[in-house]
N, C-alpha and C positions, 0 to 999 in steps of 0.2 A: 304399636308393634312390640312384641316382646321376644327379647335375642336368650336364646340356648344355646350354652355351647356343651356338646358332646365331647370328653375330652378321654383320652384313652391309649394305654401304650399296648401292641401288639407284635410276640415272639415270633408266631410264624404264620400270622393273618387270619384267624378266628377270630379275635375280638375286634380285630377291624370290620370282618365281619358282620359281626352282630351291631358293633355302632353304627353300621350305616342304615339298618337296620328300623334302631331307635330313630336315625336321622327321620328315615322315612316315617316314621307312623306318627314322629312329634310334629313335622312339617304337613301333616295333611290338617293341622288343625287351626283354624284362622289368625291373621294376624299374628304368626308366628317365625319369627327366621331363628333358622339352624344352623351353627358352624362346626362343623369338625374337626377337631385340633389335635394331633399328634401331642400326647405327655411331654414329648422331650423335648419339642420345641417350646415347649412352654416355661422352662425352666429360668431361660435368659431372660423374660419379659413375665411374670406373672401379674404384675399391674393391670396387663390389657384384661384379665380378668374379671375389673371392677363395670366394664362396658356391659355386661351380661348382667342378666334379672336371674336366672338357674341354668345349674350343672347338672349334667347325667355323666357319671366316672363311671369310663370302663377300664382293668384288668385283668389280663389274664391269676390264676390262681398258682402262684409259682413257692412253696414246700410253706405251703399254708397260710400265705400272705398274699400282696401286692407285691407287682414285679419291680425289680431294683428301678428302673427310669420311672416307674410310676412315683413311687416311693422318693426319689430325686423331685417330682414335679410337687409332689406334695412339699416335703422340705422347703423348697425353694418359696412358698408363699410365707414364708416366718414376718417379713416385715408387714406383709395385709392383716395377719393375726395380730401384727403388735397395735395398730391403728383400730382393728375391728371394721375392716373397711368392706368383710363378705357379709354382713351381720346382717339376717333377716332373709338373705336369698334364698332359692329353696333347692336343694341338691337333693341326689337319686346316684345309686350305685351298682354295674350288674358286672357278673364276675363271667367266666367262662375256665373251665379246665379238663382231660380229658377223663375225668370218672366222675360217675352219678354224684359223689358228694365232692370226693376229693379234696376237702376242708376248705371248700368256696365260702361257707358263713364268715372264717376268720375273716378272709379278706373285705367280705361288706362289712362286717364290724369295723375293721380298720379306715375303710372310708365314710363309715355313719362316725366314728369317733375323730375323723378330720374332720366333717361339717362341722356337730357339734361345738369343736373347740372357736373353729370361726365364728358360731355364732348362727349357722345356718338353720335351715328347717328342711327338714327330711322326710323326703316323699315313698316309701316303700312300694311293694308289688302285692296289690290289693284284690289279685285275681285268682277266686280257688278252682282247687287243679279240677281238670276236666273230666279226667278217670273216673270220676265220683260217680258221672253223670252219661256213661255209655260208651264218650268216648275214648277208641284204646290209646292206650300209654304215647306213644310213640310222636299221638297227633292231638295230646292234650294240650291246652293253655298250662304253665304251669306246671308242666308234668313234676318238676322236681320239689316240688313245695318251699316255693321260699317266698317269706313275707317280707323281710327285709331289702330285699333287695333281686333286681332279677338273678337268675342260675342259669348258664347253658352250659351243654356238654359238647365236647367237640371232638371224640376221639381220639387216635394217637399222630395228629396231624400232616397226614397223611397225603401224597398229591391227590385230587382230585376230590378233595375232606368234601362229605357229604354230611347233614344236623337232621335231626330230628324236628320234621314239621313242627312240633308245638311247641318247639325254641322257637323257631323263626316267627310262626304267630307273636309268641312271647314276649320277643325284643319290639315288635311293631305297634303290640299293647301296651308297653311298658313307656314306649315313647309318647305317644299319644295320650296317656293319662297321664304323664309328667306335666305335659304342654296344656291339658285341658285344667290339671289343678294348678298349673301357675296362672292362667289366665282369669279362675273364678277367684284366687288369693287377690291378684290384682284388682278385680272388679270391686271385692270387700274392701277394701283398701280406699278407694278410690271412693265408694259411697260414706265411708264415715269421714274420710277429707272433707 
C-alpha cells in the first residue's frame, strides 16, 4: 500500500476544493491510501510526514507566492531537511488563484524548490492542454498550460464559486498520475532490490 498525503492551506475553500479533488482521482488508483491534511496542522508535528512515500502541496497563490500558513508549514519541516529524512519521496504541486495567470508559476517554483531542497523528486503536470485538439477552453484538461505543476482558477471567491470543468478534470488527472508514477517508481524500486 502506498500513503499520499494531500497537504494544503486554504483562504476561502478553492484549494480545498481542488485537493479533494486530487484526493479523488489519486485514490481511484490501486493500492493507494490518501490523507488530507490541513498545512497548519501540520506545523506542530511535521515528523508524521516521514510515514508518507509522496506529497501533492496545494496553495492558494497569494501576491505571487504561497500562502503565509502554507509557507509556516514549509518552515516548520527545517529539522527533517537537517536529517534528509524526505530524501527520494516523490512530491507534486498545484496552485489555485483568481486570474488566468495571476503568478501561480512563482508559487510552484516555490514548492518544486522546497522538494528539491529535501531531497525529493518531482512529479509535474504532464497533460497537454486540450484546446489544441477541439476541445473549447473552458472544458480543456489543462486549459492553462502549466507543466510544472497543476494551475486552477477560481474567480473572485465568490458564494456559490463555480470552476471551469477542465480544472476540475485537471485536479482528478493530476492526482491520478501522481499515485500512478509513485506506484511504477516503487515497482522499479522494488525489482532492482
Amino acid at each position: 500500500m502506498k500513503n499520499i498525503a494531500v497537504i494544503y492551506h486554504s483562504g476561502h475553500g478553492n484549494t480545498e476544493h481542488f485537493a479533494r479533488l486530487v484526493v479523488a482521482g489519486a485514490q481511484g488508483v490501486a493500492d493507494t491510501e490518501v490523507t488530507l491534511l490541513a498545512a497548519e496542522t501540520m506545523t506542530t508535528n511535521p515528523s508524521a510526514l516521514i510515514d508518507y512515500d509522496g506529497y501533492v502541496l496545494g496553495s492558494p497563490t497569494y501576491l505571487g507566492g504561497v500562502s503565509g500558513p502554507f509557507k509556516s508549514f514549509m518552515d516548520s519541516t527545517g529539522g527533517l531537511w537537517r536529517r534528509q529524512q524526505l530524501k527520494g519521496k516523490l512530491a507534486a504541486g498545484f496552485t489555485v488563484s483568481a486570474l488566468p495567470s495571476g503568478d501561480k508559476q512563482s508559487t510552484l517554483i516555490s514548492m518544486f524548490t522546497f522538494a528539491m531542497q529535501h531531497g525529493m523528486i518531482w512529479v509535474g503536470n504532464p497533460f497537454l492542454p486540450e484546446q489544441g485538439s477541439g476541445v473549447t477552453y473552458e472544458h480543456a484538461i489543462n486549459r492553462l498550460g502549466s507543466w510544472t505543476g497543476m494551475m486552477a482558477q477560481a474567480g473572485h471567491s465568490a458564494p456559490g464559486q463555480s470552476y471551469a470543468p477542465g480544472d476540475l478534470r485537471t485536479a482528478e488527472c493530476f492526482g491520478r498520475n501522481f499515485a500512478q508514477v509513485l506506484a511504477r517508481m516503487t515497482a522499479q524500486v522494488e525489482e532492482v532490490a
